[in-house]
C-alpha positions as a Markdown table, in Angstrom:
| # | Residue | x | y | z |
|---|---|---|---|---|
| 1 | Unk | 15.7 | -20.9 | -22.8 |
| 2 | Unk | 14.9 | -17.4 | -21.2 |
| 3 | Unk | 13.1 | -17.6 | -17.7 |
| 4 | Unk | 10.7 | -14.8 | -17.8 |
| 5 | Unk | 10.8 | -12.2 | -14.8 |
| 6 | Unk | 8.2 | -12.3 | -12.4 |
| 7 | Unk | 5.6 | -8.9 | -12.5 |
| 8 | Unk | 6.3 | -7.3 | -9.1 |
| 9 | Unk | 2.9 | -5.4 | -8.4 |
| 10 | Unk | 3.6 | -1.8 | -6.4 |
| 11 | Unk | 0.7 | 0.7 | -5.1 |
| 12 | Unk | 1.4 | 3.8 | -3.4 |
| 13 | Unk | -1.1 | 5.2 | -0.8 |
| 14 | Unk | -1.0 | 6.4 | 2.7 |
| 15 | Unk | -0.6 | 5.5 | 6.4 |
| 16 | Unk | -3.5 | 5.6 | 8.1 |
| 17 | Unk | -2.5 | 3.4 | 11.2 |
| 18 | Unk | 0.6 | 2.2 | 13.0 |
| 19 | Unk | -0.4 | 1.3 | 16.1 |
| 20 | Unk | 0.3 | -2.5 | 15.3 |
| 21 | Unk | 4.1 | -4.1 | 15.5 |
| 22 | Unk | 6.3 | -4.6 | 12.3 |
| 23 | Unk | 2.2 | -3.6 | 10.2 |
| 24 | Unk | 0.7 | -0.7 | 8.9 |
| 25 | Unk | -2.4 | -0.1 | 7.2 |
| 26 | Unk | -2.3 | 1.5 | 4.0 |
| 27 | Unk | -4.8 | 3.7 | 2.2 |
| 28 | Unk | -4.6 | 3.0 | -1.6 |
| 29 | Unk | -7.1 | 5.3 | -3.6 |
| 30 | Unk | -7.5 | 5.5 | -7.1 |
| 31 | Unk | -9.8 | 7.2 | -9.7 |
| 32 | Unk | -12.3 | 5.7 | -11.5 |
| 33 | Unk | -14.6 | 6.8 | -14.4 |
| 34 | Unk | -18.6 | 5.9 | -13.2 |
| 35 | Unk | -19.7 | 2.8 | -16.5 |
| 36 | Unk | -23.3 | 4.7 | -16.4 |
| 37 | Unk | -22.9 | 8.5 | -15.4 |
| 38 | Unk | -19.0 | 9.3 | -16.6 |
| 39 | Unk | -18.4 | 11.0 | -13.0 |
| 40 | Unk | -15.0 | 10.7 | -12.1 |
| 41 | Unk | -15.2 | 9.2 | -8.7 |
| 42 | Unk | -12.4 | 7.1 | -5.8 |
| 43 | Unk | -12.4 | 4.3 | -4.8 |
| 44 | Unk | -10.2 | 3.4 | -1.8 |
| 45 | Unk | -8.9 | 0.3 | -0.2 |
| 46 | Unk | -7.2 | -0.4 | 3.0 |
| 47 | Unk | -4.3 | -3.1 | 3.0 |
| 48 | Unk | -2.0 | -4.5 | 5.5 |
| 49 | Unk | 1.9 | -3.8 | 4.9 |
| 50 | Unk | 4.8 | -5.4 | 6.5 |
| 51 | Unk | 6.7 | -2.7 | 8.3 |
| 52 | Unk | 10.0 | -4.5 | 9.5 |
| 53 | Unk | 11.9 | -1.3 | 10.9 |
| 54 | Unk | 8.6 | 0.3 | 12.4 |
| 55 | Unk | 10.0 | 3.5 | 10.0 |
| 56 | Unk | 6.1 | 4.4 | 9.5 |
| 57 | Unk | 4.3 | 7.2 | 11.2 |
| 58 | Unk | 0.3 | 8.5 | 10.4 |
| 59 | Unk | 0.2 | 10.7 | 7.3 |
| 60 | Unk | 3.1 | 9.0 | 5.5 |
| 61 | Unk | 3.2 | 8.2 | 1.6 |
| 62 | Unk | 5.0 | 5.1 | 1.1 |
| 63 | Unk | 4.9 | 2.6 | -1.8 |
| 64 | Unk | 4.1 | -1.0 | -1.1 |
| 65 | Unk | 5.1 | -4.2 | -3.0 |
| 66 | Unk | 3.4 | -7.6 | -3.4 |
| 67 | Unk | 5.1 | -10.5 | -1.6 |
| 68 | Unk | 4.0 | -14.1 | -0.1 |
| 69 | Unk | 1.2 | -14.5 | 2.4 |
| 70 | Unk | 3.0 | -13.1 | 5.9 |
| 71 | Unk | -0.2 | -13.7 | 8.1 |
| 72 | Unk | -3.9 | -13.7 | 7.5 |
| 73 | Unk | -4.2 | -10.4 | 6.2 |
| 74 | Unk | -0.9 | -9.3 | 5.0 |
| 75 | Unk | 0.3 | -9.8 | 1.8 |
| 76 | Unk | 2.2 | -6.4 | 1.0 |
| 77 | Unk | 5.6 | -5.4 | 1.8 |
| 78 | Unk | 6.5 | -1.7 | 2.8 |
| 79 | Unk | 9.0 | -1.1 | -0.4 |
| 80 | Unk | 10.5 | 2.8 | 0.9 |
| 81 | Unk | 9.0 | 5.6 | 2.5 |
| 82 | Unk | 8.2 | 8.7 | -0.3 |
| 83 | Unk | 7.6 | 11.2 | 2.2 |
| 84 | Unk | 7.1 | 11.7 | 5.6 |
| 85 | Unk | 4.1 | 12.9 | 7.9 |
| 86 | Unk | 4.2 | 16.6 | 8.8 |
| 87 | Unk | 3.8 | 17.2 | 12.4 |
């Protein structure tokens, strides 16, 4: 029998804070058409990534995974930097 592979969810957004140890938030944004007016509009949600190296700065684009509850509020992993913040 062939065990089916598990569906790894992955967002991409951007570091707004690192001022916690090992977390970062995230800022995830992504477009949505209005149901009543057709306006193109974004919607945006912040999430709590585990950051085990402390790699993260402010402004940085990383892409985060899905992984098992790690405290109250964080449930994404930090999966690898895409670019980093310019200073």
């Amino acid at each position: 029998m062939v065990e089916a592979q598990k569906v790894v969810r992955t967002l991409s957004g951007r570091v707004v804070s690192n001022k916690m140890d090992k977390t970062v938030t995230v800022l995830v944004e992504r477009k949505v058409k209005h149901p009543l007016i057709g306006k193109v509009m974004v919607k945006s949600n912040k999430v709590h990534a585990h950051d085990a190296e402390n790699a993260c700065n402010e402004g940085d684009l990383v892409t985060i995974s899905e992984s098992r509850p790690l405290s109250k509020t964080k449930n994404w992993v930090v999966s690898n930097v895409v670019t980093k913040a310019k200073v």
